[in-house]
C-alpha positions in Angstrom: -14.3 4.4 36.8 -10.7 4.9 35.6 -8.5 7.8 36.2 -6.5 8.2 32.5 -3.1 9.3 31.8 -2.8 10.8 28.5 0.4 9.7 26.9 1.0 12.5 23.7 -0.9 15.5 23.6 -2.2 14.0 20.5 -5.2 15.5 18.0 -7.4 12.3 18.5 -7.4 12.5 22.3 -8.5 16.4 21.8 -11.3 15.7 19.2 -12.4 12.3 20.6 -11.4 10.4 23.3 -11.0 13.1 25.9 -14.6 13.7 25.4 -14.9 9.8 25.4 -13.5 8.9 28.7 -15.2 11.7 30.7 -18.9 10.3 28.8 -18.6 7.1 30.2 -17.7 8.4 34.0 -13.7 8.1 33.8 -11.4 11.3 34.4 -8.1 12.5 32.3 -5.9 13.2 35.5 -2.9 13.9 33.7 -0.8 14.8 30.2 2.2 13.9 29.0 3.6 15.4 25.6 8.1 15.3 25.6 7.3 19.4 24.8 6.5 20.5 28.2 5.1 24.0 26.5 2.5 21.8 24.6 2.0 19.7 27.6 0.8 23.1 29.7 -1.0 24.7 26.9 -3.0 21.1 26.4 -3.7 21.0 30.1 -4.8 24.1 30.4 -7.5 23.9 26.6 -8.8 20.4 28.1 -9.0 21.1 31.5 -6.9 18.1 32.3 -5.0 18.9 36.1 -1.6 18.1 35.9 1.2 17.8 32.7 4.3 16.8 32.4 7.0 15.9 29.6 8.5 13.0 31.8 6.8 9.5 30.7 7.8 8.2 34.6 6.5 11.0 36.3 3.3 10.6 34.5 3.5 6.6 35.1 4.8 6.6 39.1 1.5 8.9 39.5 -0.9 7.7 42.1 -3.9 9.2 40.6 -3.5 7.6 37.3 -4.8 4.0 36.8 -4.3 3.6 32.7 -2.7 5.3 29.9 -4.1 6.5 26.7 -1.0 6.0 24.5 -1.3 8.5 20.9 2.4 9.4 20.1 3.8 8.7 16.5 3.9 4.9 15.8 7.4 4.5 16.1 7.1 5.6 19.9 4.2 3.3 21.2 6.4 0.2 21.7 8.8 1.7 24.8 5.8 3.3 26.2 3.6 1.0 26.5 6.4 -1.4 27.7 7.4 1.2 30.2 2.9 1.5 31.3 3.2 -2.6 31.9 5.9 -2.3 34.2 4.6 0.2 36.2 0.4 -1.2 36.8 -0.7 0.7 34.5 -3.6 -0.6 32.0 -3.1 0.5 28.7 -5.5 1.6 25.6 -2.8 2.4 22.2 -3.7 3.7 19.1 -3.5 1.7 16.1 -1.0 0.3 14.7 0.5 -1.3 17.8 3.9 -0.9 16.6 6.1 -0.9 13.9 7.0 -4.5 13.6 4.8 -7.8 14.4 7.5 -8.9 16.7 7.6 -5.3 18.9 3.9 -5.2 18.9 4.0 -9.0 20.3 6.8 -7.5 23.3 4.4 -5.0 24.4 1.1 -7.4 24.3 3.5 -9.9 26.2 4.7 -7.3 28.8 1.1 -6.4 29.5 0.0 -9.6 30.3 3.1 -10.4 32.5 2.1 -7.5 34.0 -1.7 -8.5 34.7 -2.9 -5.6 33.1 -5.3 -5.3 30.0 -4.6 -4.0 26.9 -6.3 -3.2 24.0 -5.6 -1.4 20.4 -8.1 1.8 19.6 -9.9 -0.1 16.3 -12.8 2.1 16.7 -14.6 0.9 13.5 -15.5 -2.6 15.1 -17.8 -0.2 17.6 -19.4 1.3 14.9 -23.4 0.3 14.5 -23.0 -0.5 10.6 -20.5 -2.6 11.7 -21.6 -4.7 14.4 -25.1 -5.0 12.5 -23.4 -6.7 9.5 -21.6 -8.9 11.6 -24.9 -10.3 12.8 -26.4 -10.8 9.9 -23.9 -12.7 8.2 -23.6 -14.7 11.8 -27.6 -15.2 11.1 -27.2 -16.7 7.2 -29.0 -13.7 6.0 -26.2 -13.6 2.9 -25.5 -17.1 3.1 -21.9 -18.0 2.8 -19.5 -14.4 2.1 -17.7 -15.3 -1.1 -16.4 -11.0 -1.3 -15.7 -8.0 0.6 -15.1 -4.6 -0.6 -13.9 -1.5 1.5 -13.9 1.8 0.1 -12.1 4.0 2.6 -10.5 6.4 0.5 -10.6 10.0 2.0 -9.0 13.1 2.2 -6.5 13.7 5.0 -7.2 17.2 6.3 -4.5 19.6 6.9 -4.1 19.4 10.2 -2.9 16.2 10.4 -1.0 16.5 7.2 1.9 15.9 9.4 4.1 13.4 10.2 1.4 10.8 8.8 2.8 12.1 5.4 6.4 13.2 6.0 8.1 10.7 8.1 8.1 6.8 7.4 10.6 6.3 10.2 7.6 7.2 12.4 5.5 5.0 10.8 3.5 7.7 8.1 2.1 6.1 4.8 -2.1 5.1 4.3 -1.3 1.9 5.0 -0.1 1.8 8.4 -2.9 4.7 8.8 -6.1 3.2 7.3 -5.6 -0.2 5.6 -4.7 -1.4 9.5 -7.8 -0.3 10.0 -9.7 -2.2 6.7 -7.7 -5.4 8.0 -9.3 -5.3 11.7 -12.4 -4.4 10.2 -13.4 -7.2 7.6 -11.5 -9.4 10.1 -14.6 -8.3 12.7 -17.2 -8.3 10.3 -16.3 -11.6 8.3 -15.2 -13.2 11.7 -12.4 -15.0 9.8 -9.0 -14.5 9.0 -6.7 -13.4 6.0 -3.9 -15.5 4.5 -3.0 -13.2 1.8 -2.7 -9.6 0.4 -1.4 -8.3 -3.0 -1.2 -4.4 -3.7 -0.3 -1.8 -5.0 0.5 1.6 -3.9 0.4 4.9 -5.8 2.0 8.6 -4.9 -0.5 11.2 -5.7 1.6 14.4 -4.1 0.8 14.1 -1.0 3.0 11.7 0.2 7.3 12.8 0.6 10.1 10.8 1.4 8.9 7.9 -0.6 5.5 7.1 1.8 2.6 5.9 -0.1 -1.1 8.3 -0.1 -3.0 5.4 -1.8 -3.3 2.1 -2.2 -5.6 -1.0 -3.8 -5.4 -4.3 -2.8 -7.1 -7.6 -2.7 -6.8 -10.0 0.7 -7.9 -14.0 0.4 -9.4 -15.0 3.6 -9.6 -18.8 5.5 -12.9 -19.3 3.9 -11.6 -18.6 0.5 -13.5 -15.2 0.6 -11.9 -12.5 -1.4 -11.8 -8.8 -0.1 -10.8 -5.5 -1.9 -9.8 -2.5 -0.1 -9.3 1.1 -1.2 -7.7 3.7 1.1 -5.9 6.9 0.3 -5.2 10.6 1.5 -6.1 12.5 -1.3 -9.4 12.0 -2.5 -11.5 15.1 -1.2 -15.1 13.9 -2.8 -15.2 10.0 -2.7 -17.5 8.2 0.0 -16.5 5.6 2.4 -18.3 2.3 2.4 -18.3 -1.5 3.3 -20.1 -4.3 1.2 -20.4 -8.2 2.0 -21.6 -10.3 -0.7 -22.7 -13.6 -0.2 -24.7 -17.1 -2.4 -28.4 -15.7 -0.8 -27.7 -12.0 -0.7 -25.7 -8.7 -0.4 -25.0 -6.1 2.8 -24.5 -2.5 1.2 -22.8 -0.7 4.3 -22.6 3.3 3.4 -21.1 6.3 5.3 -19.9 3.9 7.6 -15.6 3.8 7.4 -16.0 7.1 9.8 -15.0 8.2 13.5 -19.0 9.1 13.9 -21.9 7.3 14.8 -23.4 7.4 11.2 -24.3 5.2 8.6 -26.9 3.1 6.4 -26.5 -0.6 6.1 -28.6 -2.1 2.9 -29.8 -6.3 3.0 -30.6 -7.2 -0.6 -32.0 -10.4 -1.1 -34.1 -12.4 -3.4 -37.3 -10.8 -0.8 -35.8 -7.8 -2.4 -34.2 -4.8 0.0 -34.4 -3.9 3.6 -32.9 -1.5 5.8 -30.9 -2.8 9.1 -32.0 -1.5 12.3 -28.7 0.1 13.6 -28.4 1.5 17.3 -26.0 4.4 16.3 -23.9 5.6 19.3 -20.7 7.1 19.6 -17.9 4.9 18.8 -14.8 6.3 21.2 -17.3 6.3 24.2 -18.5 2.6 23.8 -14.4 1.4 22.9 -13.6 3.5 26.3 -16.9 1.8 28.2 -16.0 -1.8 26.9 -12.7 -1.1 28.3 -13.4 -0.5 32.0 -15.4 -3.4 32.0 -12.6 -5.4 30.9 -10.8 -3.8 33.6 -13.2 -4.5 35.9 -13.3 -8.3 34.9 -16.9 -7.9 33.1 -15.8 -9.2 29.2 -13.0 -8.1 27.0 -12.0 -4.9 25.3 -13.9 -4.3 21.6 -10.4 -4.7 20.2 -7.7 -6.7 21.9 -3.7 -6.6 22.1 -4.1 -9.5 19.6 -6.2 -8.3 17.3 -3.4 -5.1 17.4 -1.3 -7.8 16.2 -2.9 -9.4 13.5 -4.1 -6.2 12.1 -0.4 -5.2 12.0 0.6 -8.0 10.2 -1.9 -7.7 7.9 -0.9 -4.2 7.0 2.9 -5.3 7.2 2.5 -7.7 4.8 0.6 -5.4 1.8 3.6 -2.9 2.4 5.8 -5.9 1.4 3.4 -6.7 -1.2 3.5 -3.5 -3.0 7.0 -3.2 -2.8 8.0 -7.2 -4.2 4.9 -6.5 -6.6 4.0 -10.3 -5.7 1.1 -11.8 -3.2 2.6 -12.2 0.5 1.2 -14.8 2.3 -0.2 -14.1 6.0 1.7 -15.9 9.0 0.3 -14.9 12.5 2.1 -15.3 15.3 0.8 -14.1 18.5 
């Protein structure tokens, strides 16, 4: 079982993956915040033993065998870097990185390094998820001709922060949440995009010129088309996740959350169906999936690469919205 580092005494690692590593047997040894005030307080509120505000103190620790990595965006690249070189394995919230080519640098240095990494996509874990994904693997929709993602929400308060205020950190919904659509329908659809067109829209939430919604359509390999929905600021609207293929439909509802929850609808000519879905908590099986890649038993849930392409993905509908033209999708890994 792993001994974690917690680099950025971050919201999500308090609400969710704290909780997640200790679940599946591992320990949070140590935190590291650059405000050495926060860094006690959050030591002391998560019984976590030691902090610090110095990323190589954290990093030349004995006791610490990979790094949770949850600063601002803009951050991740350096620190993750900095993990690489000294052992460390390394688990780095979405997006990877600011640019394709930085978030390629870290994935590189990591495997130079002979240490895993992977990028915290918790909605591939998801039950909903991972059920559609079989089905369509099964020909229970025939061939997917569309998508649809509907993952506008409302961003509470308390992380009305930076995410909102600051696009040299990398705020905006799409580096938030349409990184996340992207590594979704990429999981689900088991294909690849090779286009996005968007647009963007400021409802009031956003400052300094960052985008709090967005629509958009993405053409996939197969020729499948996908639309996705994201924003901050709607407080009443549902998430959900449809596939529709020649021989059938998969209604996913409830299911573009952090929690084990969810419904996922087959409609066919038979008429409609239920999915069996083994619900469990998402954090806890990215985290367990994890150690076992560590351990040489399988990969992470979501890899360095997919980090990558889900970047790009998101990169490119930023450039989209702004040229008001369709950006085609070039991966380079």
């Amino acid at each position: 079982m792993l001994k974690w580092g917690l680099i950025g005494a971050s919201t999500i690692a308090a609400e969710h993956m704290i909780g997640a590593f200790r679940a599946v047997g591992g320990d949070v040894t140590a935190v590291m915040s650059a405000n050495p005030e926060r860094a006690a307080s959050y030591a002391k509120t998560h019984a976590i033993g030691r902090s610090t505000s110095e990323l190589d103190e954290l990093l030349g620790a004995g006791d610490v065998d990979a790094v949770y990595v949850s600063t601002t965006n803009d951050l991740h690249r350096d620190q993750v870097i900095a993990a690489a070189k000294a052992g460390k394995h390394v688990l780095c919230e979405k997006p990877l990185a600011l640019t394709a080519g930085d978030a390629r640098a870290m994935v590189a240095a990591c495997r130079s390094a002979g240490v895993v990494i992977a990028t915290n996509h918790h909605l591939r874990n998801a039950a909903t998820h991972r059920a559609m994904r079989e089905a369509i693997k099964q020909g229970r929709i025939g061939k997917p001709l569309f998508a649809r993602v509907f993952h506008a929400v409302y961003l509470p308060p308390h992380l009305q922060g930076w995410r909102i205020t600051k696009p040299e950190a990398g705020g905006g919904v799409i580096l938030d949440i349409t990184v996340h659509d992207t590594d979704t329908l990429r999981f689900v659809l088991d294909d690849e995009p090779v286009a996005v067109s968007a647009m963007t829209s400021h409802g009031g939430l956003g400052t300094s010129g960052l985008e709090d919604g967005v629509m958009g359509v993405m053409r996939f390999s197969s020729g499948l088309i996908a639309q996705f929905h994201d924003a901050f600021t709607t407080r009443y609207a549902k998430t959900g996740f449809e596939v529709h293929g020649e021989d059938g439909s998969l209604i996913g509802r409830d299911c573009m959350t952090q929690l084990p929850q969810g419904e996922v609808l087959l409609r066919t000519e038979a008429g409609e169906e239920a999915l069996p879905l083994a619900h469990e908590p998402l954090y806890e099986r990215s985290v367990r999936l994890f150690q076992d890649a560590v351990a040489g038993r399988g990969a992470p849930s979501a890899s360095g690469e997919d980090g990558i392409k889900s970047l790009t993905v998101a990169l490119a509908t930023l450039e989209a919205a702004s040229r008001a033209r369709e950006i085609p999708v070039h991966f380079e890994l």
